[in-house]
C-alpha positions as CSV (number, residue, x, y, z in Angstrom):
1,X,-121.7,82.1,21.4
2,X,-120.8,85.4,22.9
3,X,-123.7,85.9,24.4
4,X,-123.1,82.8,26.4
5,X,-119.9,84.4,27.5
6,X,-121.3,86.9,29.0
7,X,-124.0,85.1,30.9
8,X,-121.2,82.9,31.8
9,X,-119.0,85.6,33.0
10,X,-121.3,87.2,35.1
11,X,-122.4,83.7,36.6
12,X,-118.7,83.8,37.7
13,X,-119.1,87.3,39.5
14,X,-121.9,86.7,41.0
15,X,-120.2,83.1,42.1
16,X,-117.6,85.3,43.7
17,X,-119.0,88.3,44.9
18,X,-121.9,86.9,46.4
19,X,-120.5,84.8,49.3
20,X,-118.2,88.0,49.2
21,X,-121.0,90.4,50.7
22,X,-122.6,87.4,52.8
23,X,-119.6,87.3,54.5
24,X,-118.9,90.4,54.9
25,X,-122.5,91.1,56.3
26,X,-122.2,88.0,58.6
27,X,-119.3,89.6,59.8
28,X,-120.2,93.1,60.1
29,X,-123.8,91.9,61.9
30,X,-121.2,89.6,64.1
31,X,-119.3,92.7,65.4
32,X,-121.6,94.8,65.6
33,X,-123.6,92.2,68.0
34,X,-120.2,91.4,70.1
35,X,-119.2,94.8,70.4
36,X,-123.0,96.0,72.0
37,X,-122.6,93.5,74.3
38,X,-118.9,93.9,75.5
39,X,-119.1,97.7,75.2
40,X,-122.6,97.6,78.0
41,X,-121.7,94.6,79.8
42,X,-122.5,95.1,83.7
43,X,-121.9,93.6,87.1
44,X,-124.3,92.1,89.1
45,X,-123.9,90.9,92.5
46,X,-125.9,90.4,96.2
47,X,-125.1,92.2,98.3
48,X,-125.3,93.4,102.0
49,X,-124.4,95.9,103.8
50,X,-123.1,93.2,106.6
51,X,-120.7,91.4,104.0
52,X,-118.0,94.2,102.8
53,X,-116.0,95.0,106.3
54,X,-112.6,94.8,104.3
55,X,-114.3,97.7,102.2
56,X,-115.1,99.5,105.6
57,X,-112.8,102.3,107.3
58,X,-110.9,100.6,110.1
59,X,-112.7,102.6,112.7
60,X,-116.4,101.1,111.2
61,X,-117.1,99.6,114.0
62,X,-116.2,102.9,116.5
63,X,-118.0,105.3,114.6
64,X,-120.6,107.3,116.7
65,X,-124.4,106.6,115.5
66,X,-123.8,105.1,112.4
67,X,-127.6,105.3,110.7
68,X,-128.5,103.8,107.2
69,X,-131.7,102.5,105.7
70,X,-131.6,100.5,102.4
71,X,-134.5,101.3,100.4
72,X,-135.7,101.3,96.5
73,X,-135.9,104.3,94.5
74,X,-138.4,103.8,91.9
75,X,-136.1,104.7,88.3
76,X,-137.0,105.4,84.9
77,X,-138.0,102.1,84.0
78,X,-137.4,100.1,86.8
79,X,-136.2,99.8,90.1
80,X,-132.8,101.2,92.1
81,X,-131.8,99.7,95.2
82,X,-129.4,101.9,97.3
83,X,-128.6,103.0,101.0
84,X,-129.4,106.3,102.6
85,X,-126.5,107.5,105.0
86,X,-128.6,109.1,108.1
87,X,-126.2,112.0,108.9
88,X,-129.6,114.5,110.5
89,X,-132.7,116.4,109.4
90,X,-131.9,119.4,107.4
91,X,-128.3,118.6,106.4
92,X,-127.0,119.1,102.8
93,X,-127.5,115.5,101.2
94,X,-125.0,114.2,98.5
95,X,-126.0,111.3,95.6
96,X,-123.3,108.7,94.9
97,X,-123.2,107.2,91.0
98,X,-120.8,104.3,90.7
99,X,-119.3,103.7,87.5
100,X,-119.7,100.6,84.9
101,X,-119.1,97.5,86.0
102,X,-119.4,98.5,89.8
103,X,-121.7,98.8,92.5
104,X,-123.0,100.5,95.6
105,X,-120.6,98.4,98.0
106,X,-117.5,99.4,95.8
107,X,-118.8,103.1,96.8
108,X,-119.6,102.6,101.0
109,X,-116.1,103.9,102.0
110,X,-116.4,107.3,100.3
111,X,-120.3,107.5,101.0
112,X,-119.1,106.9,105.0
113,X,-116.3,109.8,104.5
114,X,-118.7,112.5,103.4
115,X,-120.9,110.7,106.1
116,X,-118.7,111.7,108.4
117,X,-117.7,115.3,107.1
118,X,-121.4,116.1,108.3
119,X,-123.5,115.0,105.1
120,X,-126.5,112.8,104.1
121,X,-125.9,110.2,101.4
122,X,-127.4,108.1,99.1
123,X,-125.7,105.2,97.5
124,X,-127.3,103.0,95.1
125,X,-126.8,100.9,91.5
126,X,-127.3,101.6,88.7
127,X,-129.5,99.5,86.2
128,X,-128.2,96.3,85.3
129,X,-125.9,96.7,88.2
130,X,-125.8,95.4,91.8
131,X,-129.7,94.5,92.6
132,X,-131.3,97.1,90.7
133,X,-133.8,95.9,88.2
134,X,-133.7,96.3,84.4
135,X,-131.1,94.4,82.1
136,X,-129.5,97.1,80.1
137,X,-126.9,99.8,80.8
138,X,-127.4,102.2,78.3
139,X,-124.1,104.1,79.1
140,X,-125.4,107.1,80.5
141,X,-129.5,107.6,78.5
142,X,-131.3,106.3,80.9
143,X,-128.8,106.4,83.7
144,X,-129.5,110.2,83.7
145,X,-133.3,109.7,83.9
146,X,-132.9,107.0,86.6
147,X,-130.1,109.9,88.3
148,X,-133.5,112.5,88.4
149,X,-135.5,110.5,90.1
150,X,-133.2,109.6,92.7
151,X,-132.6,113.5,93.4
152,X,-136.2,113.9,93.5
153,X,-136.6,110.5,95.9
154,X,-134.0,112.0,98.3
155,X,-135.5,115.5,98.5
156,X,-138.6,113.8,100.0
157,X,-136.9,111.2,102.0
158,X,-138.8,111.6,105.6
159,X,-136.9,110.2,109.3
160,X,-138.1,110.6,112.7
161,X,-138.8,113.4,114.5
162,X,-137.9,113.3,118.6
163,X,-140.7,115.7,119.0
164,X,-143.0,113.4,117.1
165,X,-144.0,112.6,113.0
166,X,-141.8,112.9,110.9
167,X,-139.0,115.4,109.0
168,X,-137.6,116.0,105.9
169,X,-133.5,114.5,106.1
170,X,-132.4,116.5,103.6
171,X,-132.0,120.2,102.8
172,X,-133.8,120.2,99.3
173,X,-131.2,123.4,98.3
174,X,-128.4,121.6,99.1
175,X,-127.5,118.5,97.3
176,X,-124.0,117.5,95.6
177,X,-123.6,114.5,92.8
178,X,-120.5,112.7,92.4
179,X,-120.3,110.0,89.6
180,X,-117.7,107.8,87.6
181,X,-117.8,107.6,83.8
182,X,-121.4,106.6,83.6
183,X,-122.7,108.1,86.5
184,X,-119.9,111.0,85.7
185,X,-122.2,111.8,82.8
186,X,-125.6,111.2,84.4
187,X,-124.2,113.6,87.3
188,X,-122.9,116.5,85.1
189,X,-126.2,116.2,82.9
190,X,-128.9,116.4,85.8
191,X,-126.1,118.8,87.9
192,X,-126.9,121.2,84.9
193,X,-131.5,120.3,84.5
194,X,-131.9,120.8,88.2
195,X,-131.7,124.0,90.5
196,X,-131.4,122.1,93.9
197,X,-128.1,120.9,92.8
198,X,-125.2,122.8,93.7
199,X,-122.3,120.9,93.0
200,X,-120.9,118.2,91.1
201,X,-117.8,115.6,91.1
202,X,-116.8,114.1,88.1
203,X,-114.3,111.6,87.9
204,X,-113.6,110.6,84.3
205,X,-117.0,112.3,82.6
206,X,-117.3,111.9,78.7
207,X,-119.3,114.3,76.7
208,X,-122.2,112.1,75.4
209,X,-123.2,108.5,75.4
210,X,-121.9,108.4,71.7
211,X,-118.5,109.7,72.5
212,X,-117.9,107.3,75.3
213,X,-119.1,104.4,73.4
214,X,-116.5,105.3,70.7
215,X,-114.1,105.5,73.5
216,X,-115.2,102.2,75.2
217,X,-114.6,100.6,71.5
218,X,-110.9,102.0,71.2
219,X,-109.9,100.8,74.4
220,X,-111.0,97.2,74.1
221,X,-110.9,96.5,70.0
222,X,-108.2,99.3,68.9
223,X,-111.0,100.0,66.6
224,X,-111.7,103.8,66.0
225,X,-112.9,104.6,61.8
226,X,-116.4,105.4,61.2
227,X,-117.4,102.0,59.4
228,X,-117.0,100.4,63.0
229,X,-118.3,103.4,64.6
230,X,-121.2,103.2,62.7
231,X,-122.2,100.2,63.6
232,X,-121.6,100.6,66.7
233,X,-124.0,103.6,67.2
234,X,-126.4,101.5,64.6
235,X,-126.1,98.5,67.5
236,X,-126.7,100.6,69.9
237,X,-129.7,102.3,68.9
238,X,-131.4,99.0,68.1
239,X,-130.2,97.6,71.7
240,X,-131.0,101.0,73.6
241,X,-134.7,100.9,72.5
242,X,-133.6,104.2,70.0
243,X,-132.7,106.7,73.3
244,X,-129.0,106.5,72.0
245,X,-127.2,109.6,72.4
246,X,-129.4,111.9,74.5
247,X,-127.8,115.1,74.8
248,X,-123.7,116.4,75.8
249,X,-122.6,118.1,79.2
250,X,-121.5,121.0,76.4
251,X,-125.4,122.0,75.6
252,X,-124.9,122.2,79.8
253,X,-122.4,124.8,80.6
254,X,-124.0,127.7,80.1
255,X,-126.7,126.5,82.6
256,X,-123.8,125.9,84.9
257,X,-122.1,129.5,84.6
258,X,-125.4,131.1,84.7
259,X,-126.5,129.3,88.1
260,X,-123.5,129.7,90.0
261,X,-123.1,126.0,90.5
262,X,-119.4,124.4,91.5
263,X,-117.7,121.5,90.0
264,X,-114.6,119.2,89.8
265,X,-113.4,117.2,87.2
266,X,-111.2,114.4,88.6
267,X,-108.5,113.2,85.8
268,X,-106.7,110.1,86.8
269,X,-103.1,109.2,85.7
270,X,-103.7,105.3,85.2
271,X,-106.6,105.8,82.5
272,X,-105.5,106.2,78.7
273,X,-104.8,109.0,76.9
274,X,-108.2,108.8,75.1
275,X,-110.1,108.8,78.6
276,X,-108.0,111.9,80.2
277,X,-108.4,113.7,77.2
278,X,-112.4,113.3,77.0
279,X,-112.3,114.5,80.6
280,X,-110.1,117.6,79.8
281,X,-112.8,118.9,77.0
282,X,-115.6,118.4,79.1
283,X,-113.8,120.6,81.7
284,X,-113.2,123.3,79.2
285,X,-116.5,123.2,77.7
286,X,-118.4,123.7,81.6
287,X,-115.3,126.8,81.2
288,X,-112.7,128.0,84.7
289,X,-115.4,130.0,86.3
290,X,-117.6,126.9,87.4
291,X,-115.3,124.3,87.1
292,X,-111.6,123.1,88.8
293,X,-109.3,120.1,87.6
294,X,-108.0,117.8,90.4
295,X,-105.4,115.4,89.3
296,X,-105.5,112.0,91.0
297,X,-103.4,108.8,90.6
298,X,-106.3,106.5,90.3
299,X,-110.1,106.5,89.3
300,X,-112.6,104.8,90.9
301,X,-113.4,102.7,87.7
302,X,-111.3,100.1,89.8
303,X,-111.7,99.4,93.4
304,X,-109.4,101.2,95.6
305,X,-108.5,100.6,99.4
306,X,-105.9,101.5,102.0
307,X,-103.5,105.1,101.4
308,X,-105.1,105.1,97.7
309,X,-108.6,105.3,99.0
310,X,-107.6,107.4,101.6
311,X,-106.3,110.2,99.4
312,X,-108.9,110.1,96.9
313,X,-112.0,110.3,99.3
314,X,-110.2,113.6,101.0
315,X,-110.1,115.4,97.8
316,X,-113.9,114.6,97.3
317,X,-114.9,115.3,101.1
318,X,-112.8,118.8,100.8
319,X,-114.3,120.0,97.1
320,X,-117.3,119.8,98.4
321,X,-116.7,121.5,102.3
322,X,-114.6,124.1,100.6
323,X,-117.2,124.8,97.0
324,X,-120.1,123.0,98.4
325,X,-121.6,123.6,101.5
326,X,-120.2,124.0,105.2
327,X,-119.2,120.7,106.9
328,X,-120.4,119.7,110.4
329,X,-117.6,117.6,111.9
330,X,-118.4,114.2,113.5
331,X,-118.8,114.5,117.6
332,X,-116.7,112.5,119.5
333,X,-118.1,109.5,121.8
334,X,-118.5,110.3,125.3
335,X,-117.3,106.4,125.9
336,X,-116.2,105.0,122.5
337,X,-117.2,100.8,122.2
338,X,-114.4,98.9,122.9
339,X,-112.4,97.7,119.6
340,X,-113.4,94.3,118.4
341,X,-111.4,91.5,118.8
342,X,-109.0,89.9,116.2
343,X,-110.9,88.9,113.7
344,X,-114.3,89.9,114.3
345,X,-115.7,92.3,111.3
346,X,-116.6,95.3,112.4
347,X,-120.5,95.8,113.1
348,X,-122.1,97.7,110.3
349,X,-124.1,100.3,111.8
350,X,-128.2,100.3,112.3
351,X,-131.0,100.7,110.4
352,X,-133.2,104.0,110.6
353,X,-136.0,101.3,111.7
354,X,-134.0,99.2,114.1
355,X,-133.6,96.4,111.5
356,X,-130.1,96.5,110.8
357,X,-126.9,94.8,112.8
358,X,-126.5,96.9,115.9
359,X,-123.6,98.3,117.0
């Protein structure tokens, strides 16, 4: 008889504990599952040049030789579509990174300001944004990769000569990043591996891919402990292909101090706590002597327009004229084109090969 017992007692843990750690497993596989997907989900949209006036400066449509040329940048595993901003041969050239869950077109008023200012620019999405190829952000792992190649696209980019053949754009010495969160990061981290980059613009960088995705947790599950962080990062290194976590702007600094480079780290008052203070130690760690705080009401995680949009693309435009490199100012028309009427978008400038709109 007592050995009975104890078989059945034992029946009756197992009985209990079993669909105990089924559950718990189901759940735990569950999260881990919903929170990969939430924490890397993207944007994608079509998108044209021709269709995002209300995005435009209100003077789009006055603007002396407005030049652009969409074209495909060939990233680390697929491919990035983006816009080059035709400013002229031998000008510094500067490499906009939107952040998650944007795209180019959310990016074409501040890559028209620095346009303007007297620089080249490329624009483009990211993976698993916009029209790029590839259907995984990885939050900064491969962004950084796909970020290298695009400096090494635009250093090569070739435009008509008047004398004949063909010219480099861009001054290969010369080239600024500027990036949000995700492209933040890829910025900072390529800012630091490569020599023809002189200055950077963060707005809202993180120090690795694992910290952010911590911080991407806490803002939309109020979960931060290390049983949901861990498997989080498991998730994520099963979803990412096992590139997870590829290096922190810290093991950059002294790259940056050493090089002389110049860069800003833009902390916005309507992100959390958690966010601001992620951008503060990454400021620290590049140290005072290469980098400068800016303090701005709004990031560009969100879409901004009108006095907002205003404000912010200045302090971008002067960081880099005053720490970059020299600005050449925009010539005036001899005979401006009358203004549109009521109603009309604005046209959107011309393509370097005579495809685009017109003006």
């Amino acid at each position: 008889m007592p050995p009975r017992k104890k078989k059945t007692r034992i029946f009756l843990y197992l009985k209990v504990f079993v669909p105990v750690i089924a559950i718990t497993l189901v759940a735990a596989v569950g999260y881990t599952v919903y929170a990969v997907n939430a924490i890397t989900k993207s944007n994608r949209s079509l998108l044209s040049i021709k269709d995002f006036p209300k995005k435009l400066p209100d003077n789009w449509g006055k603007v002396v030789s407005f030049t652009w040329k969409e074209v495909q940048i060939s990233g680390a595993s697929g491919t990035l579509n983006g816009w080059v901003f035709i400013r002229g041969a031998g000008l510094p050239g500067i490499i906009i990174t939107h952040g998650l869950g944007n795209s180019r077109a959310d990016m074409m008023d501040l890559g028209y300001r620095l346009w303007e200012r007297g620089y080249n620019v490329l624009v483009y999405d990211l993976r698993a944004h916009g029209e790029s190829t590839n259907l995984v952000t990885t939050l900064g792992a491969s962004e950084k990769k796909d970020l290298a190649a695009a400096v090494e696209f635009f250093k090569t980019f070739r435009i008509p000569s008047p004398k004949g053949g063909e010219v480099q754009l861009i001054d290969p010495n010369k080239i600024g990043l500027y990036g949000i969160n995700v492209g933040a990061y890829a910025s900072l981290m390529v800012g630091g591996e490569n020599d023809s980059v002189k200055a950077v613009v963060a707005d809202m960088p993180y120090d690795s891919v694992r910290e952010f995705a911590h911080l991407r947790a806490r803002e939309l599950f109020g979960l931060d402990n290390f049983i949901t962080n861990g498997l989080l990062d498991i998730g994520l290194q099963i979803n990412q292909g096992g590139i997870y976590d590829t290096g922190s702007v810290r093991s950059q600094a002294a790259s940056y101090q050493s090089k002389g480079k110049s860069v800003a780290v833009l902390i916005a008052e309507n992100t959390s706590k958690n966010l601001q203070k992620a951008a503060t130690e990454v400021m620290l760690a590049l140290g005072p002597s290469v980098c400068e705080r800016i303090d701005i009401p709004k990031s560009r995680n969100i879409p901004l327009a009108g006095k907002d949009a205003d404000l912010y693309n200045e302090r971008v435009c002067s960081f880099f004229a005053q720490r970059g490199f020299p600005v050449t100012p925009l010539p005036d028309a001899a005979s401006p084109p009358a203004a549109p009427p009521a109603g009309t978008p604005p046209a959107a400038g011309k393509e370097a090969d005579g495809k685009g709109t017109g003006q």
